[in-house]
C-alpha positions as CSV (number, residue, x, y, z in Angstrom):
1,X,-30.3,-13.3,-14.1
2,X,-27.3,-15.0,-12.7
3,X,-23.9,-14.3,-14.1
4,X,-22.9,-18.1,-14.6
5,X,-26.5,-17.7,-17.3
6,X,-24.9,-14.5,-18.5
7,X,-21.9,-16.3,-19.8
8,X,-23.7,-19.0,-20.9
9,X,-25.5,-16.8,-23.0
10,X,-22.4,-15.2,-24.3
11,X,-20.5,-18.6,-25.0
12,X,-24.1,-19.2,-27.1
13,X,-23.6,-15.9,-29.5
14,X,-20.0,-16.4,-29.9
15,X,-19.2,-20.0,-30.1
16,X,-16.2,-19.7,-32.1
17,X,-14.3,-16.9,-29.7
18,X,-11.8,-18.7,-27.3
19,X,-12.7,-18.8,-23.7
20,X,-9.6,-17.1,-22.5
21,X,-10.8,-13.8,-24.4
22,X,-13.8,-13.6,-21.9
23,X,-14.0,-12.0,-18.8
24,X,-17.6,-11.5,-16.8
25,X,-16.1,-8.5,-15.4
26,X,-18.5,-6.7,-13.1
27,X,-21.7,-9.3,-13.9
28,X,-20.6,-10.7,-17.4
29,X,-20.2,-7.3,-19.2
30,X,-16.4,-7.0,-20.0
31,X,-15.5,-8.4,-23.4
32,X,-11.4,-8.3,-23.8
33,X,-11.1,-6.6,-26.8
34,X,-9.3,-8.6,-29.4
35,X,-6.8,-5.6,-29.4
36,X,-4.8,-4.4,-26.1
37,X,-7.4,-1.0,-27.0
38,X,-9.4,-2.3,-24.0
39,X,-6.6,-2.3,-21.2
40,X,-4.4,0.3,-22.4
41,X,-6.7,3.1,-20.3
42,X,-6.3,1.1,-17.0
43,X,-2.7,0.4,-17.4
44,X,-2.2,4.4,-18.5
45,X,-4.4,5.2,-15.0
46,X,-2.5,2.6,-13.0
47,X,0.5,4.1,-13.8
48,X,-0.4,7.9,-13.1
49,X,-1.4,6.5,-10.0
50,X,1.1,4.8,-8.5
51,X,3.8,7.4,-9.3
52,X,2.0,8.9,-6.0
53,X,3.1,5.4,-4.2
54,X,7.0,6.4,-5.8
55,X,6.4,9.5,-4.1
56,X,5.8,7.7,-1.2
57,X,8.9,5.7,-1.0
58,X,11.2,8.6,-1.6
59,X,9.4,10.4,1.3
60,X,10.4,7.5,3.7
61,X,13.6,6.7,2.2
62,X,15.2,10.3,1.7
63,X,16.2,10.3,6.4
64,X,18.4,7.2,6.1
65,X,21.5,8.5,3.4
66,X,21.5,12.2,4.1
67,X,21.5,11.9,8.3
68,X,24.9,12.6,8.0
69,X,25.5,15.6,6.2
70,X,22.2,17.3,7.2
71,X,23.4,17.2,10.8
72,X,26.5,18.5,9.6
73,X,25.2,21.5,7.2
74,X,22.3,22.4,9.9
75,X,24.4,21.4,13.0
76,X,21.5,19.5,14.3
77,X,21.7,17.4,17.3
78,X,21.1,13.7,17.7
79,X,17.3,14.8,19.2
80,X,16.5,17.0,16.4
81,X,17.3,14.9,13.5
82,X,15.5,12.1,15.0
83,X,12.6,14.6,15.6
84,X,13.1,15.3,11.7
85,X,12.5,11.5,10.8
86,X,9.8,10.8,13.3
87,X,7.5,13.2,12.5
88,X,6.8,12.2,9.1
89,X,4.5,9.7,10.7
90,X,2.6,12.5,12.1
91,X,2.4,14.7,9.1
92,X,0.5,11.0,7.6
93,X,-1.1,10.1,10.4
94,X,-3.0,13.5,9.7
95,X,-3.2,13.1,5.9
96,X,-5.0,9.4,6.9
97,X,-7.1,10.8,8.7
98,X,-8.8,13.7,5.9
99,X,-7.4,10.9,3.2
100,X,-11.0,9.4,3.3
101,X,-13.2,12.7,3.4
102,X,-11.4,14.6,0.7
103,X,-11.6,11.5,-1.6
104,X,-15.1,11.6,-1.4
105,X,-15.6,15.4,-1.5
106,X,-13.4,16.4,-4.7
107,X,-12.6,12.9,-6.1
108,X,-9.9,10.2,-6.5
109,X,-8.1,12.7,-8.5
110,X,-8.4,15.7,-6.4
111,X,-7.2,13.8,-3.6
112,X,-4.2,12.8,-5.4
113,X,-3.8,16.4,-6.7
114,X,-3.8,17.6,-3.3
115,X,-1.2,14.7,-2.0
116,X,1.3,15.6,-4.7
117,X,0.9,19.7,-3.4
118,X,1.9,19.0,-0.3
119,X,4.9,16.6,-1.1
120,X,6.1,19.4,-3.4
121,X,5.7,22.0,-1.0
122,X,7.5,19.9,1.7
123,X,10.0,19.2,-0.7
124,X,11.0,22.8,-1.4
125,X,10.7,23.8,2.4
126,X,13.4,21.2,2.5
127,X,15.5,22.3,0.2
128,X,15.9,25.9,1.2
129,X,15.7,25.1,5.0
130,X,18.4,26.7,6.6
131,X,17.5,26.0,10.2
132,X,15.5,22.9,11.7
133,X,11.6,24.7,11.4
134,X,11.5,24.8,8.0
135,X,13.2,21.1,8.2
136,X,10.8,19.9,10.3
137,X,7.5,21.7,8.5
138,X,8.9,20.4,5.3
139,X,9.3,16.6,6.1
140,X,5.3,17.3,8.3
141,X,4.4,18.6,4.6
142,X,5.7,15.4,2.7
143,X,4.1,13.3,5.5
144,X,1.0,14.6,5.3
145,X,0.7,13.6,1.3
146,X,2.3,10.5,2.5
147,X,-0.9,9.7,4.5
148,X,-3.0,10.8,1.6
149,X,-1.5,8.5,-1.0
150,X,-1.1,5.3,1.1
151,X,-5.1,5.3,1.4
152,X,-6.2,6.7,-2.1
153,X,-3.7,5.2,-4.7
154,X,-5.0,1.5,-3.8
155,X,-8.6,2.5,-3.7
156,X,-8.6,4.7,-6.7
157,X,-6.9,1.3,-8.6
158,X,-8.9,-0.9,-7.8
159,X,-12.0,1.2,-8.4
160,X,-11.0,1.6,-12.3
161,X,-9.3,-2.2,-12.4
162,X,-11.4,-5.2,-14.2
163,X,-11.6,-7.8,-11.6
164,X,-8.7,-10.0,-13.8
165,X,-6.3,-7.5,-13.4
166,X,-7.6,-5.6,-9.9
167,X,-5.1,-7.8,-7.7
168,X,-2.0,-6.9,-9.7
169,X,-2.8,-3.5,-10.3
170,X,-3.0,-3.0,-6.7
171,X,0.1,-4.7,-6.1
172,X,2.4,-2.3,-7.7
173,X,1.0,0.3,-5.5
174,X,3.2,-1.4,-2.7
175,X,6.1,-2.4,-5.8
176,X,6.6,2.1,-6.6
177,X,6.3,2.4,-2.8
178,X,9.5,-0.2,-2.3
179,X,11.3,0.7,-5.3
180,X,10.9,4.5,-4.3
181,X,12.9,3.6,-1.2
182,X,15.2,2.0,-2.9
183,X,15.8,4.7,-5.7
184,X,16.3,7.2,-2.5
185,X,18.9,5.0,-0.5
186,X,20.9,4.5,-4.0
187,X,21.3,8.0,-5.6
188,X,21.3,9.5,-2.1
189,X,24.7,8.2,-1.5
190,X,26.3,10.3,-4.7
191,X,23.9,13.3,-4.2
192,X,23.5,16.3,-1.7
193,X,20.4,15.9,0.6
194,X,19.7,19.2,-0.9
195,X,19.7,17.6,-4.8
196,X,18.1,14.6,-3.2
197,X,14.7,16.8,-2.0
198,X,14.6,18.1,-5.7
199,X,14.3,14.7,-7.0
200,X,11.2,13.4,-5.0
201,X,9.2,16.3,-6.6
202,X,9.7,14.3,-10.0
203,X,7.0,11.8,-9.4
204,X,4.9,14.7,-8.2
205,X,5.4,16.5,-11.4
206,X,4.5,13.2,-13.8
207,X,1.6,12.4,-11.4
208,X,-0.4,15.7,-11.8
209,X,0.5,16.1,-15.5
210,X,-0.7,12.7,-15.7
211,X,-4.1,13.2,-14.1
212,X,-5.2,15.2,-17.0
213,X,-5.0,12.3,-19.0
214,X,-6.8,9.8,-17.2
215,X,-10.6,9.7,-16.3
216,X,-12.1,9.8,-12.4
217,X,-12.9,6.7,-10.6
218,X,-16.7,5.8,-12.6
219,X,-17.5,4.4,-9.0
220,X,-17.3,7.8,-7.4
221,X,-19.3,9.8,-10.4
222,X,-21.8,7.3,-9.7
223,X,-21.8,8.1,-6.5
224,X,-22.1,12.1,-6.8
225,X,-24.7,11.3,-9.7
226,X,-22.5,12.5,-12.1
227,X,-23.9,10.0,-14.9
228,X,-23.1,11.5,-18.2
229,X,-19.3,11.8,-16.9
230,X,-19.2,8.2,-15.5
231,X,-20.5,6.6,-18.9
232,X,-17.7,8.2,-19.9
233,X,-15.3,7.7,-18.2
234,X,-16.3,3.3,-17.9
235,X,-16.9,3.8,-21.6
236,X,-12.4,4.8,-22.0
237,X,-11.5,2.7,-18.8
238,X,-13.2,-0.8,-20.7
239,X,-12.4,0.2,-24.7
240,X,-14.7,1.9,-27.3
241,X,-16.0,-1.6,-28.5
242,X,-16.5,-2.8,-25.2
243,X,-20.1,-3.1,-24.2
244,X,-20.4,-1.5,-20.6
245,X,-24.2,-1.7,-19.9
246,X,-24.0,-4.4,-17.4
247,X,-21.5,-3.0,-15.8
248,X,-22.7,0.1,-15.6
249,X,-25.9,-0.9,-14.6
250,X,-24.5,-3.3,-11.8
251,X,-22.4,-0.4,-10.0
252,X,-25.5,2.5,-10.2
253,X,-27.8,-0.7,-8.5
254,X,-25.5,-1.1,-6.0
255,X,-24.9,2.6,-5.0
256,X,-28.3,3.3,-5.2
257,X,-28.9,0.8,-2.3
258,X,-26.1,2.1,-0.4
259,X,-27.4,5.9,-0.7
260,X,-30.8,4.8,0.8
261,X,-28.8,4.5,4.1
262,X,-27.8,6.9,6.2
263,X,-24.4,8.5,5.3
264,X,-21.6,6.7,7.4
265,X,-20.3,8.3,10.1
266,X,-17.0,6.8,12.2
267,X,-19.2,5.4,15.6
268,X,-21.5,4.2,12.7
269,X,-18.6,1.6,11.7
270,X,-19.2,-0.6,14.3
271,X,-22.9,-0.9,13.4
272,X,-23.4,-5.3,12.6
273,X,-23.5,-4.6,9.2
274,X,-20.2,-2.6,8.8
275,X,-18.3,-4.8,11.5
276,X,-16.8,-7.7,9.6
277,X,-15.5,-5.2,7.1
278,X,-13.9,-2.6,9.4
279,X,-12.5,-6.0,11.7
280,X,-10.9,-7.6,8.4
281,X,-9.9,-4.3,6.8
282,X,-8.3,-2.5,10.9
283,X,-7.3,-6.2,11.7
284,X,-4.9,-6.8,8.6
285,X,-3.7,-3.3,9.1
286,X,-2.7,-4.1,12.8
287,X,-0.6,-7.2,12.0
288,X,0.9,-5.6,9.1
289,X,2.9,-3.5,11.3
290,X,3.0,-5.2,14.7
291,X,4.8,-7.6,13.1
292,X,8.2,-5.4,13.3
293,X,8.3,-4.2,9.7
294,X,9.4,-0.4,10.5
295,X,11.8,-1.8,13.0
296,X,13.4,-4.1,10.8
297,X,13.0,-1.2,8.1
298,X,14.4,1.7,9.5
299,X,17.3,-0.3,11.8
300,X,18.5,-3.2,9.2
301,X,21.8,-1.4,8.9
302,X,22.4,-1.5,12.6
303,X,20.5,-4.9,12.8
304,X,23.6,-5.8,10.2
305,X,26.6,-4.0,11.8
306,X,25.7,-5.6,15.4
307,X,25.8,-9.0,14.1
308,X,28.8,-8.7,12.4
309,X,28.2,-8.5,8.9
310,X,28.4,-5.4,6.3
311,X,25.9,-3.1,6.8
312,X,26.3,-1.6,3.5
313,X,26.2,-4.8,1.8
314,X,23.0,-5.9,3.6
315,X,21.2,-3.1,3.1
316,X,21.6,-3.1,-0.5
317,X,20.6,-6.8,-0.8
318,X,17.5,-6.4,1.6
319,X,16.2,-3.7,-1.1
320,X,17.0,-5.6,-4.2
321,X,15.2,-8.8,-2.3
322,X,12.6,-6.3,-1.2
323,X,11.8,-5.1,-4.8
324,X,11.9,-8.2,-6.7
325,X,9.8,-10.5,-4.5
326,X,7.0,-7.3,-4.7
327,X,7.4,-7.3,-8.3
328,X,6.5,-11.0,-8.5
329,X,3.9,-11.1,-6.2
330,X,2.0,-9.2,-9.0
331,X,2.5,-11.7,-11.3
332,X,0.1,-14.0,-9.0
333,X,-2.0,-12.2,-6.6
334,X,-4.6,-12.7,-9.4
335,X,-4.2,-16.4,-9.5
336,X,-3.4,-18.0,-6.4
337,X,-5.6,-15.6,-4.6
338,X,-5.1,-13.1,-1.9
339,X,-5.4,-15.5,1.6
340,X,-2.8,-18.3,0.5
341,X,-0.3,-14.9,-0.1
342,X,-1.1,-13.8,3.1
343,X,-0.9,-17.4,4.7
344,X,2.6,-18.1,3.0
345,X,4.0,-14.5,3.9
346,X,2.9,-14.6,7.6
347,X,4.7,-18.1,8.0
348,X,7.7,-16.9,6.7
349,X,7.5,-13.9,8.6
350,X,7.6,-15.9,11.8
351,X,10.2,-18.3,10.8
352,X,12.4,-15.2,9.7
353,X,11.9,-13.5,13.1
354,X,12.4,-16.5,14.2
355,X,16.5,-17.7,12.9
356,X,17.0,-13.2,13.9
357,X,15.8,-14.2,17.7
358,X,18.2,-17.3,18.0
359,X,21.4,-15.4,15.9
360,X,20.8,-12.6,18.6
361,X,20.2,-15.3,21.4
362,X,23.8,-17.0,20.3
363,X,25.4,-13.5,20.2
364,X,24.7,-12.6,23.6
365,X,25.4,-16.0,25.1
366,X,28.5,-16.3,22.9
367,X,27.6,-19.2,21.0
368,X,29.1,-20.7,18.1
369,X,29.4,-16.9,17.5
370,X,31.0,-17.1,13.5
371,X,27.3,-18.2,13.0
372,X,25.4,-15.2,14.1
373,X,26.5,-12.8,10.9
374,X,25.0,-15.3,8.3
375,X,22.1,-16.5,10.7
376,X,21.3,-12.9,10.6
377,X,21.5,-12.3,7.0
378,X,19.5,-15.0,6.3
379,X,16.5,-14.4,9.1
380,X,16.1,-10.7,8.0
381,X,16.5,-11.8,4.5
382,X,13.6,-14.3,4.7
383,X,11.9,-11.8,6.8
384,X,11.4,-8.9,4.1
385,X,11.1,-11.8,1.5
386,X,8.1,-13.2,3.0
387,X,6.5,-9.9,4.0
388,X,7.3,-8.5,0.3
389,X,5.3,-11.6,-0.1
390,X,2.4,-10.9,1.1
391,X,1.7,-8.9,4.2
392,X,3.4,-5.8,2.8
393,X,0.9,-5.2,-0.4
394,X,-2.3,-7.5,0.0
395,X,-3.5,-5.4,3.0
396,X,-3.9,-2.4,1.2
397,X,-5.4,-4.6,-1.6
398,X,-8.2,-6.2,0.3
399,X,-8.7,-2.7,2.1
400,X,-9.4,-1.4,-1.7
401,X,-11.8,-4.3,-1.8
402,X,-14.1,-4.7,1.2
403,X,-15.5,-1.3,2.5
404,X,-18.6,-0.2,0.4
405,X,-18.6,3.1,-1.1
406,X,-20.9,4.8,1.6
407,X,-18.3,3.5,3.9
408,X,-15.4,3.6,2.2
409,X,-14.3,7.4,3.1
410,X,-14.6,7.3,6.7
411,X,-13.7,2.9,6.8
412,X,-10.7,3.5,4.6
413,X,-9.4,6.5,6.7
414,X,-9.3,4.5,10.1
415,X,-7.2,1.7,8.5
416,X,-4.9,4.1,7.4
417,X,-4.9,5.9,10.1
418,X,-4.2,2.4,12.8
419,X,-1.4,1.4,10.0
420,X,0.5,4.7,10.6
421,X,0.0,4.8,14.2
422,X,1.7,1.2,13.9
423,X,4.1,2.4,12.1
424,X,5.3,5.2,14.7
425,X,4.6,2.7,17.6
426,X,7.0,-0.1,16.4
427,X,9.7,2.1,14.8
428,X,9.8,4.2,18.6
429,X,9.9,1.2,20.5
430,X,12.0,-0.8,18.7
431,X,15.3,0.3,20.3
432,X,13.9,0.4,24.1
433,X,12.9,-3.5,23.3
434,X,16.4,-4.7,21.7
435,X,17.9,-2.5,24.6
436,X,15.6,-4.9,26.8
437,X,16.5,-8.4,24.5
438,X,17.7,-8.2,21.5
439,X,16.4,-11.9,21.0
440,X,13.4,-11.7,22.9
441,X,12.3,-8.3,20.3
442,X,12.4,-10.5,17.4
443,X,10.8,-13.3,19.9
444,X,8.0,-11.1,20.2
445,X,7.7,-10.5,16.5
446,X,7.1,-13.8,15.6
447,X,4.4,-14.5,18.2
448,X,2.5,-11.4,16.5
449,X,3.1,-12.8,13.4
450,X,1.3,-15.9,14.5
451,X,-1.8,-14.8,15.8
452,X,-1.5,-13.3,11.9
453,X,-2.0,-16.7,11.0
454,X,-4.6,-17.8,12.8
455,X,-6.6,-14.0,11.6
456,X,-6.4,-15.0,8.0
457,X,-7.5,-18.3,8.5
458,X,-10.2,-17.6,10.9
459,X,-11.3,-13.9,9.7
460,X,-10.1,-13.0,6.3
461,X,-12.6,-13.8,3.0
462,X,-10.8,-14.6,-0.4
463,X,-11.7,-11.6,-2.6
464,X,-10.2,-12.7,-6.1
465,X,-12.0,-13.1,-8.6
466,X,-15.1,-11.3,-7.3
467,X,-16.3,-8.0,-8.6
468,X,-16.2,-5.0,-5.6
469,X,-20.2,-4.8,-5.1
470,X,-20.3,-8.8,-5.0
471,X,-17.3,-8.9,-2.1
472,X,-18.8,-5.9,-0.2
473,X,-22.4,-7.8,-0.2
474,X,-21.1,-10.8,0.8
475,X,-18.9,-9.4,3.4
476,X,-21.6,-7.1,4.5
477,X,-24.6,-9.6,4.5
């Protein structure tokens, strides 16, 4: 039975009810309760969640205010401090890498639980470090849970998310993960980069307290044929009035197809079947960060100060900008859709790089040069905009989306995986290209952000709207 008969059906038994109330969540089966009962359970899980993507941010955002005064205390050199930062890509290129297999062995939950341990642990080794090893295994520690969270937190949302809210949800994954950076730059200016550790394990602490509160992905019980514990935990995720049958039925069809396959393994990604997934889910990943983002991250204070304008002043704005423009992009991923997002954000991403590459160009010419500091300000500006936009959350929102669940462990783990190995590439060679052309860099940028263009157009599927199983069979056809 199709799903447009489904709700025809419905709109038949309850003529009165007003369309907006219906959802054909997962095949027609999700009624919004006429209370908030039926959303309260999602928004409670969401939020457990995504206090591991917090965790994240203050991870990435503790290096930049306490450089100072940790060189000072430990009397590191210029080499070991920036061995310090760096290898917090390491520690998550690693935790990408298991991210996949221990969400599937132990759960979306247990793979959170074991994130949060290490961030805690790498947090305390940080605190009582008194020389640069337990520095350095602390900050490996942290990165490691880093790598963890940035692939399970999306997936585990948008595995528990009705497909009216699944965009949104998803989206504040990336919102915790900017605001967490921001929180760190802030209060790390008035407290000791000692105090400062202590305070990243407070997201920790409410995200494994919270865990007991909140029920496993149903998608995964499914999976491990767990079927008493995933009616129940669908059953609190939809509301107690909610009738989950379809639903229900829909995901154990689905997964029951996938398990008569054989069990993925990583060469078996590239199989015709798995391609288009793994190309749209690895490709998106790829321009995500090719397109500058960790050097424009981790350097905007020195982008600022060598064009002339306040460096503290700009960084503040650039992570007020970057939190607001996250924070209203979930407010419409759900409704204008994830490729015009990506379309608008990639454009502006090129225009930004862009007005950077000809302030830069102007500076080293000496050109109308009392332009360069506000030309700067407002490329960068328009640059973080537009990937705050788009580029930097709906990634890891149509990653959530497109890999099936046989796949998703070892699919999920490679994207992560190439995203944090952009992440180390750009943010090492951004100062050997702006020592090559400052302009030329940003030049660069914006060609890569182009051929991001012409990707979504040509590549990526529009997913809103869509239940998981029916984007992963259409994908996967």
């Amino acid at each position: 039975m199709s799903i447009k008969e489904d709700l025809e059906r419905e709109e038949v038994r309850e003529p009165l009810m007003d369309k907006k109330n219906l959802s054909d969540e997962q095949g027609g089966s999700f009624v919004q309760s006429r209370s908030k009962e039926s959303a309260w359970m999602v928004y409670l899980s969401t939020f457990v969640a995504v206090c591991g993507s917090f965790a994240f941010g203050s991870c990435a955002g503790y290096s930049s205010p306490t450089e100072n005064a940790i060189r000072e205390d430990l009397s590191l050199s210029l080499a070991e401090y920036s061995v310090f930062g760096s290898i917090l890509t390491f520690g998550a290129m690693i935790g990408a890498i298991t991210s996949g297999p221990i969400a599937d062995l132990i759960g979306r939950k247990g793979a959170l639980r074991v994130a949060a341990s290490f961030c805690v642990a790498g947090w305390l080794a940080i605190y009582f470090a008194q020389g640069v090893l337990a520095l350095d295994l602390g900050r490996l520690a942290t990165g490691y849970g880093m790598g963890i969270f940035s692939y399970v937190v999306p997936v585990f949302i948008a595995e528990i998310s009705p497909k009216n809210l699944r965009g949104a949800l998803t989206t504040t994954n990336q919102l915790m993960i900017c605001g967490g950076v921001s929180v760190a730059f802030i209060i790390g200016t008035v407290l000791t980069w000692r105090a400062l550790a202590l305070t990243g394990i407070v997201p920790c602490a409410i995200l494994v307290f919270g865990l007991f509160l909140i029920p496993e992905s149903p998608r995964w019980l499914a999976k491990r044929g767990r079927e008493e514990e995933f009616q129940t935990a669908l059953q609190k995720l939809r509301g107690k009035e909610a009738d989950i049958s379809h639903e229900a039925t829909e995901i154990k069809d689905y997964i029951e197809t996938l398990e008569r396959l054989p069990k993925a393994r990583f060469v078996e990604l590239f199989q015709r079947r798995y391609l288009r997934s793994v190309i749209i889910g690895v490709g998106l990943m790829v321009f995500q960060q090719f397109g500058g983002i960790n050097g424009v991250c981790f350097y905007v204070s020195n982008i600022f100060e060598s064009a002339g304008f306040s460096p503290s002043l700009g960084t503040i704005i650039y992570a007020i900008l970057q939190v607001v423009v996250t924070a209203l992009n979930t407010t419409v991923i759900d409704k204008a859709g994830r490729k015009p997002l990506l379309l608008v954000s990639a454009s502006g991403l090129v225009l930004g790089c862009i007005i950077t590459g000809i302030s830069f160009y102007l500076k080293v010419n000496e050109l109308a040069i009392k332009s360069v500091p506000a030309l700067t300000l407002t490329g960068i500006l328009l640059y973080i905009g537009s990937f705050s936009a788009g580029m930097g959350a709906v990634p890891w929102v149509i990653m959530s989306e497109i890999f099936p669940i046989n796949i998703k462990g070892v699919a999920g783990s490679l994207a992560t995986l190439v995203n944090w190995f952009g992440a180390w590439a750009i943010s090492y060679t951004y100062n050997y290209l702006m020592s090559w052309s400052s302009y030329g860099t940003f030049i660069l940028y914006a060609a890569i952000n182009a051929l991001a263009i012409v990707f979504v157009v040509t590549v990526v599927p529009e997913t809103k709207g869509r239940t998981l199983e029916q984007i992963q069979a259409a994908i996967n056809a």
